[in-house]
N, C-alpha and C positions, 0 to 999 in steps of 0.2 A: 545225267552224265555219271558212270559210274565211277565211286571213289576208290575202291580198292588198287591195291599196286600189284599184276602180277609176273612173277620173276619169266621172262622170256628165254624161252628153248629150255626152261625148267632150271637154270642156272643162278644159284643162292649166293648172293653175296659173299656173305657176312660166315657163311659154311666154307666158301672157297677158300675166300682168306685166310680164313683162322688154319684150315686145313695145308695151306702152302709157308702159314709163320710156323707150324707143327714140326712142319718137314724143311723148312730153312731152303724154299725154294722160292725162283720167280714164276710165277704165273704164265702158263700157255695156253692161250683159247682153242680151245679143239676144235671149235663151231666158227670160227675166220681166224684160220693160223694164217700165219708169217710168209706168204705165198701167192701167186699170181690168180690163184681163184679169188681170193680178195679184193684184189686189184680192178681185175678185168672180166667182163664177158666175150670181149671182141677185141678190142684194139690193145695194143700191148707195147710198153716202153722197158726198152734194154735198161740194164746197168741200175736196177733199182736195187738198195740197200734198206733192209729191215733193222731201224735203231730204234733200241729204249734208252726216253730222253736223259738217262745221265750218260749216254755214249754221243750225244749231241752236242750236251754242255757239261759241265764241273755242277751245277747248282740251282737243278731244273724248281719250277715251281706251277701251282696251278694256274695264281694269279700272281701278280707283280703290282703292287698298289693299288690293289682292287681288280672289280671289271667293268672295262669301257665297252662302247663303241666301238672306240678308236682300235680296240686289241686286235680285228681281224682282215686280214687281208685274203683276197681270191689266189688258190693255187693255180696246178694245170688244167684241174679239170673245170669244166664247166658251167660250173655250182654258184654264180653269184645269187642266184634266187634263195640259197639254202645258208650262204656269205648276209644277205643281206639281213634275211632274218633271225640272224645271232646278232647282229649289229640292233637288232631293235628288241632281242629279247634280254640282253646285256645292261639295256636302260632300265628296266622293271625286276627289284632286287624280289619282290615276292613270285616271280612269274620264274627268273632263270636258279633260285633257291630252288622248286619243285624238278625241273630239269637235269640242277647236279644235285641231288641231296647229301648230306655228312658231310659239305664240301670242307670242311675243318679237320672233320674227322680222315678225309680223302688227300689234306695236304701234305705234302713233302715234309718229315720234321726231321731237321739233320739232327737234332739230341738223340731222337730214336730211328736210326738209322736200321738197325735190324730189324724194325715191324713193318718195312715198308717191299711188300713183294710183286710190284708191279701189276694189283688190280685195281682196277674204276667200277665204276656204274652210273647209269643216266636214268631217264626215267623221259619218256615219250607216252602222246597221248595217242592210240589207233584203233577206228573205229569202236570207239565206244569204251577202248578200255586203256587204264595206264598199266607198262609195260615198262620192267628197271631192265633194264638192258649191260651183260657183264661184259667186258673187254681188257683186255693186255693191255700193256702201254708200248708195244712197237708198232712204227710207226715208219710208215712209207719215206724214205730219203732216196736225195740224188746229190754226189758231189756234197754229203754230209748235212743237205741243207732241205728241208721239211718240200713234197711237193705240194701238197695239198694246203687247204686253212694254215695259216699261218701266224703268228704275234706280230706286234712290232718288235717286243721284248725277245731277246734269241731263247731267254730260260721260262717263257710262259708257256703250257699249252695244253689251259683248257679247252680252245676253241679247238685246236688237233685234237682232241681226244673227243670231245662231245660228237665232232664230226666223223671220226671212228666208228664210234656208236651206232650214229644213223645210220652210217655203210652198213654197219653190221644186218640193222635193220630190213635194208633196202637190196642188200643180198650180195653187194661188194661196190668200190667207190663206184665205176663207170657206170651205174645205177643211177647215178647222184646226177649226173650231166643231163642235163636241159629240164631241171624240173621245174616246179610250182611253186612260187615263192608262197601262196595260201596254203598248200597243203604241207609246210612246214611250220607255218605261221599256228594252222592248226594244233602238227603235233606237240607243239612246243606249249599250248595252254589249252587244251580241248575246248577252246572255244568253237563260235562258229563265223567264216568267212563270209564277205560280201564283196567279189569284186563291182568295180563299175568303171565302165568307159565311156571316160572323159569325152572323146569324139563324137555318142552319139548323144550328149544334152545338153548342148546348145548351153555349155558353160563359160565359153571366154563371151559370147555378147546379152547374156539372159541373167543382168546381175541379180536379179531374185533367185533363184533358180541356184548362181553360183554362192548366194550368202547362206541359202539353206544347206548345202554341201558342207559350206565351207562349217556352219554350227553341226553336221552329224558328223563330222570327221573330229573336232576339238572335243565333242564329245566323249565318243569313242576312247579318244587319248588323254583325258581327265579323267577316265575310268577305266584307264590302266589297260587297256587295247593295244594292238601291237596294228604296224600299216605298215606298208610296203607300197612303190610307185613305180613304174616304168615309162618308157618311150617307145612302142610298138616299132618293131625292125620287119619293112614289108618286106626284104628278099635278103637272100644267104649273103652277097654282098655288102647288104645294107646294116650287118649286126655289128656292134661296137663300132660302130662310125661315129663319128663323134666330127657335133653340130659347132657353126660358131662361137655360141654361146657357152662353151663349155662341155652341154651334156653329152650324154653318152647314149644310143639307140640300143635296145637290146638286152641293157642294163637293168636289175633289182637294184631299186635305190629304198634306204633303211629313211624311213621316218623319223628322226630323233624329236622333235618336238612340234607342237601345235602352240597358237597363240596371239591373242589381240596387243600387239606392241603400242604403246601410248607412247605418238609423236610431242614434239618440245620437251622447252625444259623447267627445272623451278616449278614453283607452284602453280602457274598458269597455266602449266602442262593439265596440271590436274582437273583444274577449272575447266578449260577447252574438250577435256574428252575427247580427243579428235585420236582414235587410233585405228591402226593398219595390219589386216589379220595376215597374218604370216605363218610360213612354213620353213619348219631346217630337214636337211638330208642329208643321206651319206652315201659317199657310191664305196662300195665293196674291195675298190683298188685301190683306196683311199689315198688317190689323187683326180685330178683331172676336176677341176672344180666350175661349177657357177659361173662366167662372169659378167653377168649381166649387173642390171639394179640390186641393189642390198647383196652383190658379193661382197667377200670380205674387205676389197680395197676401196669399199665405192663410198661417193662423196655421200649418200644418204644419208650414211651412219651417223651424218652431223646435225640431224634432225632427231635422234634421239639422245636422251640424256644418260650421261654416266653410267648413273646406277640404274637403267633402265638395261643398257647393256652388258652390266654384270651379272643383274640378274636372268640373263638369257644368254650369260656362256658366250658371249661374242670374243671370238680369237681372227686371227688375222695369219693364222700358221696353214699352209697349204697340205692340209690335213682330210680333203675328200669330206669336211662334213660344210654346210655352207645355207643360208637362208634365202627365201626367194617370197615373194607375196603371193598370195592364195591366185589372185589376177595373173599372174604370170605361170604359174605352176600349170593353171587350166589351158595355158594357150602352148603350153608345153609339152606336156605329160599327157601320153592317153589314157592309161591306167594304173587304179589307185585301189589296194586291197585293204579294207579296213575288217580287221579279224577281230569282231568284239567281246570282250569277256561276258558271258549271260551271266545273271544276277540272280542266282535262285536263291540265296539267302536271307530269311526275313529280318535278320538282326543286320539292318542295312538302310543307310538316309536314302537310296540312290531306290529305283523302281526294280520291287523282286515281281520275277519272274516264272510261272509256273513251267515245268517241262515236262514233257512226253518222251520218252524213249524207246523204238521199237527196232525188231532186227527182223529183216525181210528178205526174199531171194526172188527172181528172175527164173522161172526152172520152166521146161519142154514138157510138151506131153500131147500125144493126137485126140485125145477126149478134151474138149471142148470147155467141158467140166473142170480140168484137170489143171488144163491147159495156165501156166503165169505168166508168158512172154509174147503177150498182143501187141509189143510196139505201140507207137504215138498213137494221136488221136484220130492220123491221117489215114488210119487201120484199121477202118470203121467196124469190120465184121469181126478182128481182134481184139479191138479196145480193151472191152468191159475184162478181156479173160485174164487182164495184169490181177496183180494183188490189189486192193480197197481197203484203205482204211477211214474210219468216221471218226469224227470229233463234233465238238459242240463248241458255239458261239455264245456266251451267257449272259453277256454285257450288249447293250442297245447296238454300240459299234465296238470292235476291239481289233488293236494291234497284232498281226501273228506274225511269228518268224519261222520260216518252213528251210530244215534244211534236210539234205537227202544227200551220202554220202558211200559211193561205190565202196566196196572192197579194197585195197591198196593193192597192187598190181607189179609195181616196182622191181621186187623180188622176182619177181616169174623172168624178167629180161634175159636172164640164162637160158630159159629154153623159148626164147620167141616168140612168149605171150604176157609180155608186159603192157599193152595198151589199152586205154582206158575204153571202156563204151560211152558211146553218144546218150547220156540219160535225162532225164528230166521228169516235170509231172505237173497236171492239170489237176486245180480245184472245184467239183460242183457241189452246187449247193442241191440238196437232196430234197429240200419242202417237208420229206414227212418227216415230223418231230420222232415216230416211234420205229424208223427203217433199222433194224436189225441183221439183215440178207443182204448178199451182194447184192448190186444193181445188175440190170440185165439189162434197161433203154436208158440210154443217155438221158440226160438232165442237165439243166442249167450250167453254162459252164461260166466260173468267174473270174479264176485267175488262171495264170499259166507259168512256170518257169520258160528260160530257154531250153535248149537242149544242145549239150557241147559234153565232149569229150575229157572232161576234167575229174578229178576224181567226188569235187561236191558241186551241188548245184542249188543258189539259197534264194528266197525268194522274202520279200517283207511284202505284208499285203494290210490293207484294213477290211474286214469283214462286220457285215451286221448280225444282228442274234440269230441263230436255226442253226441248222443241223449242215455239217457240210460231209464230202468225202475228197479224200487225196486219192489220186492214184498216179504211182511213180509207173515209169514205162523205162524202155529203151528206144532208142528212136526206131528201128528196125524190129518186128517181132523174131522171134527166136533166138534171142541172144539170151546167154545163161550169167548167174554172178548175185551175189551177196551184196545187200545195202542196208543201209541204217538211215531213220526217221527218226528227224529231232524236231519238235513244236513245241513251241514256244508261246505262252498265250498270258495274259494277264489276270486268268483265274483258272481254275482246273476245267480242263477242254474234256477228261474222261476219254482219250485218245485209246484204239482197239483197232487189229484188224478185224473186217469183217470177211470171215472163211470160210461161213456154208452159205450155200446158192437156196438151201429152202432150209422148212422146218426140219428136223433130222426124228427118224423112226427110233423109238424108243418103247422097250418092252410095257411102257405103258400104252402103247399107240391101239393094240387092239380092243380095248378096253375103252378108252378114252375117245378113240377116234383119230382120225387124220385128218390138216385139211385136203377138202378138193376144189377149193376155189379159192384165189389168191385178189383180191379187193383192194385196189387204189383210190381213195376221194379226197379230190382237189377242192376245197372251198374257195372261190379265190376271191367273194367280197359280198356284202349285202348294202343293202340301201332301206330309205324309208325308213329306219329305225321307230320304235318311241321312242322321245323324247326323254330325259332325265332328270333335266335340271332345267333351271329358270333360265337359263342363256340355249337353251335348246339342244344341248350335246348330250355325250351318253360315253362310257368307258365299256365297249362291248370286247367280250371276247370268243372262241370258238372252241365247243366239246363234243367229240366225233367218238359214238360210241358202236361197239361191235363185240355182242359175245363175250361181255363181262371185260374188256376192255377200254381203255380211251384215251384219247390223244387233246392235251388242251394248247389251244394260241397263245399266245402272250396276248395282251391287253391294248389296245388299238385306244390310244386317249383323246376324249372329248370329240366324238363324232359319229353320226348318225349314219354315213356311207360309208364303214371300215373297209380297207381293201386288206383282207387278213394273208390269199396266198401263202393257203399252209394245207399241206397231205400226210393222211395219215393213210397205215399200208395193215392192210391185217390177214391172216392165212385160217380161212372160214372151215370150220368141220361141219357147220350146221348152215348151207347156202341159206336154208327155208325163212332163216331167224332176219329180221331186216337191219339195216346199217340206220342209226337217228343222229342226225345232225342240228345241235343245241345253240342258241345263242344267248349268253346271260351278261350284264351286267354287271363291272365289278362294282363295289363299294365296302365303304369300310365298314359299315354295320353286317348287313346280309345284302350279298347277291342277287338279284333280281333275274327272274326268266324272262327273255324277252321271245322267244318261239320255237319252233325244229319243222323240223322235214322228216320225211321217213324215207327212205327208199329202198330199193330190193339188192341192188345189186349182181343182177341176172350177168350173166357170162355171154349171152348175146345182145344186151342192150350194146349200142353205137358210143363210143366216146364222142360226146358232143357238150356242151356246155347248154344246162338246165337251168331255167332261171325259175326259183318256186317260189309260193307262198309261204310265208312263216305261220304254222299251226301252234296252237294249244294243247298243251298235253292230255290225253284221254280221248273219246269219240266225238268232240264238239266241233263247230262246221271247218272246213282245210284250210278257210284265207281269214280266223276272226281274228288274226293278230296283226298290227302295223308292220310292213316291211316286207322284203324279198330277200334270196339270198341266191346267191349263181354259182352252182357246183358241176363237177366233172367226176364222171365215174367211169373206170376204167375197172370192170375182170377177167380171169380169165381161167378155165381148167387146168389152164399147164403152169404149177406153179415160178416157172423161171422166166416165165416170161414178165415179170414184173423187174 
């Protein structure tokens, strides 16, 4: 993630400012003035008044006793997604400090009344990069009274103004209407999202299932994560309906807190350990509340102790924010955005993180060669022509978090091309430890994102050691657009795309040679080993060499039938020279040879699986060594066909 901040649409704070205390002026944004292009792309409301907030109130401020939750309420527009995630970036004072920064420096000081000219700044995270964002302080009214985000307090309005910003961002407010409560969640901490729906995991009757949920979401939010929830609204009718129980279909509801509530009281409470994992949330309109179990009026609350509910903020004020059990929540809510903070710093108790960061495109072309936008995997003859990128697996098994994250599109809504593409991407595993080149045949495929029209799409997978490749698609081929690849691994993966399809001619080539045959060998196991040790095992592993090259396994422990399932790829100048396939023995003093093959590598031999003898190295007889070993060889003249 890059750290740098830079000033958007080339607009200098700290330059304007000074430059408008200079000239005893208020600030005009040139780039979202005071005007209906701001406002709207399409639909348009009469009688709007542009006020800066001392024409609203006598005694404006940014905050009023701090900043809550509680400060923000949903305007006209459509925006609880974007409501919601102010309410959850409001709880984390290190998360919403980056967001507004100098917010001190940015406050109202009536002592210094004349340094104050009516500019802000924000600071968003987008694709890849943070971006301080400059904005005026007028501000959309009707009937004198804010239409958009709102305080409770009449003279607060950071949440007006932060929301500004985003407009600014996003190309004017009606931009803002029906978006993503993750890809705010996102800008607001360059973290990376994970939605999941509650409906398809069998979470209200699969208590395993829902206690591992319920520890990766407390997680998350013990490490300073920001979440977001919904209740999926299946038709235009059905949005903001709002169920018996209080909630609301439709709705971005703010996460305020996770947590294991320890039931009783007195010290026996402590003794019995008996506690009940629970969740608090806010809805955006900051009423309409809960009333089920553990709302705020409910006899539960008599099952916990005092101070167990002081320390968890319990109010009884019909305030939109309200607690419900993790049990309840799953049989409620279909989805739950937990936007995690990644942890690359090593000066840190909690698990750092290695990252990868790459910026990649989607682009047309009728050469083959050329060609980036093959669409899904349902595309068979386009696949392979997306972008490929490799990484590496170093650890026996490791954690990876794959996110892939379109362009922002938002903006474009003025001219009719604000909609996301259908993206996604499959992971294979590549076998050859030394693949350099695009792939050109399918291989192993291991994992897979979905594919949805959203602007990220994140995938957590565990992978064994080797060699894999990502490839991001569109769902459709020939669709064009800009993405960014974040991985995520637990030690340095050495993440690269890979962009040439063969070796590349280089003014050494005539001299040195080129290849003309392109050599794939699959070892994929031996048997009959010698023996090593006195319990009859051996720690064998495999070195595939080719023309001063070579590709080694990893280590295959205590056993005499290794299944190693490993290829090594090599691009031959000299066919004549033969390919040797070694198998030695580790140990801790010296290495032991335990035999090899030789084979040619002919461009018309048949891809078939050979089962040889293990020889001795030098001219002595082809089978005097213990063991077999079963390889696959695939060549070919055309170097891209590998």
């Amino acid at each position: 993630m890059f750290s740098s901040v830079k000033p958007y649409q080339n607009q200098r704070y700290a330059s304007l400012k000074k430059e408008c205390q200079r000239r005893k002026q208020l600030f005009e944004d040139p780039f979202f003035p005071a005007n209906d292009d701001s406002l709207f792309y399409k639909s348009r409301i009469q009688g709007i008044q542009w006020k800066r907030p001392k024409e609203i109130c006598s005694d404006p401020r940014l905050f009023v006793d701090g900043i809550s939750s509680h400060d923000l309420h949903q305007g006209q527009v459509g925006n609880c997604w974007f409501v919601a995630a102010c309410s959850s970036l409001a709880s984390r004072e290190s998360l919403w400090q980056k967001v507004i920064p100098d917010w001190k420096e940015q406050e109202w000081n009536p002592e210094k009344a004349e340094s104050y000219v009516g500019i802000f700044h924000f600071q968003f995270w987008r694709f890849g990069q943070w971006l301080d964002v400059v904005i005026d302080d007028r501000l959309p009214t009707l009937h004198n009274q804010l239409i958009y985000c709102h305080s409770n307090s009449k003279n607060e309005f950071w949440c007006a103004l932060v929301e500004k910003a985003y407009a600014k961002l996003s190309g004017c407010y009606e931009a803002l209407d029906g978006g993503n409560t993750a890809d705010a969640l996102v800008d607001f901490t360059g973290g990376v999202s994970e939605p999941i729906d509650l409906t398809e995991g069998d979470y209200i009757t699969d208590e395993a299932k829902r206690n591992l949920l319920f520890e990766r979401v407390l997680k998350v939010h013990n490490r300073g994560g920001l979440i977001s929830c919904s209740i999926k609204a299946t038709s235009a009718a059905d949005m903001e309906a709002r169920l018996a129980c209080g909630l609301v279909k439709g709705h971005a509801y703010a996460v305020t807190d996770v947590r294991k509530v320890r039931l009783g009281h007195g010290l026996l409470s402590f003794f019995k350990s008996e506690k009940l994992d629970m969740i608090r949330m806010r809805n955006p309109w900051g009423e309409r509340e809960w009333n089920g179990p553990w709302s705020d009026t409910s006899e539960e609350w008599q099952k916990v102790s005092k101070s167990e509910r002081e320390k968890m903020g319990m109010t009884v004020e019909d305030d939109g924010e309200f607690w419900m059990t993790f049990e309840d929540f799953c049989k409620y809510f279909t989805d739950i955005i937990k936007c995690r903070l990644i942890n690359t710093s090593y000066l840190s108790i909690h698990k750092t993180w290695e990252e990868a960061v790459l910026r990649g495109a989607w682009t047309r072309s009728n050469d083959p060669l050329k060609n980036r936008s093959g669409g899904c995997i349902n595309h068979k003859d386009t696949f392979l022509q997306n972008p490929q990128y490799v990484f590496d697996v170093k650890k026996a098994e490791d954690e990876v978090l794959i996110s892939i994250q379109q362009k922002p599109k938002r903006t474009s809504r003025k001219e009719g091309k604000g909609e996301n593409l259908a993206i996604g991407f499959d992971i294979h595993k590549v076998v050859e430890l030394n693949r350099n080149y695009r792939m050109h045949t399918l291989q192993q495929k291991v994992a897979s994102s979905i594919y949805i029209n959203s602007r990220s799409v994140f995938l957590r997978t565990d992978l064994k050691e080797g060699r894999y490749v990502i490839i991001p698609t569109t769902f459709d081929p020939g669709h064009e657009g800009e993405f960014l690849l974040r991985i995520f691994t637990d030690v340095p993966s050495d993440c690269r795309e890979l962009t040439l399809d063969e070796p590349p001619h280089t003014c050494w080539s005539g001299m040195c040679g080129y290849p003309q045959v392109v050599s794939q060998i699959h070892v994929l196991a031996a048997a009959g080993l010698k023996n090593q040790d006195s319990q009859g095992g051996a720690d064998p592993y495999v070195i595939i060499k080719c023309e001063g090259q070579k590709v080694r396994s990893p280590v295959k422990k205590n056993t005499v039938s290794p299944e190693f399932d490993v290829k090594g790829l090599f691009y031959r100048k000299k066919p004549g020279q033969p390919i040797i396939v070694q198998i030695w023995n580790h140990s801790l003093i010296s290495d032991e040879f335990l035999g090899q093959v030789v084979l040619t590598g002919d461009p018309s031999d048949r891809q078939s699986v050979h089962t040889l003898h293990l020889q001795d190295k030098g001219n002595r007889r082809s089978n005097d060594l213990p063991g077999t070993i079963a390889v696959m060889l695939l060549s070919s003249n055309i170097l891209t066909n590998v």
